[in-house]
C-alpha positions in Angstrom: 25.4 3.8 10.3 23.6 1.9 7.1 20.1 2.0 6.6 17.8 1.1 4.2 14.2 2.4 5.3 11.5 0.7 2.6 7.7 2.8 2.6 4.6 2.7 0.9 3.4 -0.8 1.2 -0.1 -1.2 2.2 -3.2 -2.9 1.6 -4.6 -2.3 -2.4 -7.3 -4.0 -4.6 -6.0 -6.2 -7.6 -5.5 -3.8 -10.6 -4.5 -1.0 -8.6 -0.9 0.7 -7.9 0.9 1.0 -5.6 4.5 3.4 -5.1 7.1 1.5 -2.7 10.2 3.5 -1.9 13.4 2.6 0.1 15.7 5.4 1.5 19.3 5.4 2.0 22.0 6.6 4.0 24.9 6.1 5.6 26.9 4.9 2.6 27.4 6.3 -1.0 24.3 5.4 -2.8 25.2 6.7 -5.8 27.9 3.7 -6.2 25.8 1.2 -5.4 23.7 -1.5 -7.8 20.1 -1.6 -5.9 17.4 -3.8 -5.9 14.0 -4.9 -4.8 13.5 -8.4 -3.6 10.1 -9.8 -2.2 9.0 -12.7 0.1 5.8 -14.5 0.2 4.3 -16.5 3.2 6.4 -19.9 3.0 8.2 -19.0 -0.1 11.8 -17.8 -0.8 12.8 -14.2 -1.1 12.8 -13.3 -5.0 14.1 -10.8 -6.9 11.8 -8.5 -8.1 13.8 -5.9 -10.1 17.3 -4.3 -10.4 19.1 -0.6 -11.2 22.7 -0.3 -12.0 24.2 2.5 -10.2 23.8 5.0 -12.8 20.1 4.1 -13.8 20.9 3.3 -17.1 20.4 -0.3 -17.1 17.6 -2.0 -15.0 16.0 -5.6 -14.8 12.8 -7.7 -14.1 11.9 -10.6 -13.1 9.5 -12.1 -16.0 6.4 -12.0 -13.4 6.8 -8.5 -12.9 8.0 -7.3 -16.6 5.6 -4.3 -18.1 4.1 -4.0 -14.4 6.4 -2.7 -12.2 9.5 -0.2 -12.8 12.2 0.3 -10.6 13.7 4.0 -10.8 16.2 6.0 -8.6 17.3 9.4 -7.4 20.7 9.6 -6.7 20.5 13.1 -5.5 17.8 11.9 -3.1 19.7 8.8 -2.3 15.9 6.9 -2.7 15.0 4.0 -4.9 11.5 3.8 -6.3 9.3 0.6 -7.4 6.4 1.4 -8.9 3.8 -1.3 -9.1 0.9 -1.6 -11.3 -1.7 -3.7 -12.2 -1.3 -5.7 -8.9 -2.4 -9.2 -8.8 -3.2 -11.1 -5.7 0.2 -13.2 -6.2 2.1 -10.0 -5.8 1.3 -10.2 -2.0 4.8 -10.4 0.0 7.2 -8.3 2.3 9.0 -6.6 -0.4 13.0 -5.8 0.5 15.2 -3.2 -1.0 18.8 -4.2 -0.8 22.0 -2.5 -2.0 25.7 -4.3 -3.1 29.2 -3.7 -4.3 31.6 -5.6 -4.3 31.7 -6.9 -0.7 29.3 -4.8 0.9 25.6 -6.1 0.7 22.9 -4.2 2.7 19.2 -4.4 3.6 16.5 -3.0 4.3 13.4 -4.4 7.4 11.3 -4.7 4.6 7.6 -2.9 3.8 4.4 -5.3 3.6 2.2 -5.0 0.4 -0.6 -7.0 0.0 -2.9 -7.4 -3.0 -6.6 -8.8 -2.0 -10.2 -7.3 -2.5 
């Protein structure tokens, strides 16, 4: 059975950090492009960042670029964002999801929200 469990959301002060990660199973993660997606109250789901299936090449969306970093483990079968220098705008369900080819998983989703 696929899963894609997301954790470390929460609630965090703007300018502080937060460490989301999203494990996997049921499938071979190491084969598999993943990303983080995130969702806003009345807004579409965006992508947030990218990682090949290797690590070697990632990718940001420009509102996120020298803030966040997305990072895997394939021997851990986990992908990591780390988010810094959070801004209230940040504040959304953030989604980890994994593809190839014809198979396109996801995960419930982990809440982050950025307020003081």
């Amino acid at each position: 059975q696929v899963q894609l469990v997301e954790s470390g959301g929460g609630l965090v002060q703007p300018g502080g950090s937060l460490r989301l990660s999203c494990a996997a199973s049921g499938f071979t993660f190491s084969s598999y492009a993943m990303t983080w997606y995130r969702q806003a109250p009345g807004k579409e789901r965006e992508l947030v960042a990218s990682i090949t299936s290797t690590g070697r090449s990632t990718n940001y969306a420009d509102s996120v670029k020298g803030r966040f970093t997305i990072s895997r483990d394939n021997a851990k079968n986990t992908v990591y964002l780390q988010m810094n220098s959070l801004k209230p705008e940040d504040t959304a369900v953030y989604y980890c999801n994994a593809v190839r080819w014809s198979a396109n998983y996801w995960g419930q989703g982990t809440q982050v929200t950025v307020s003081s």
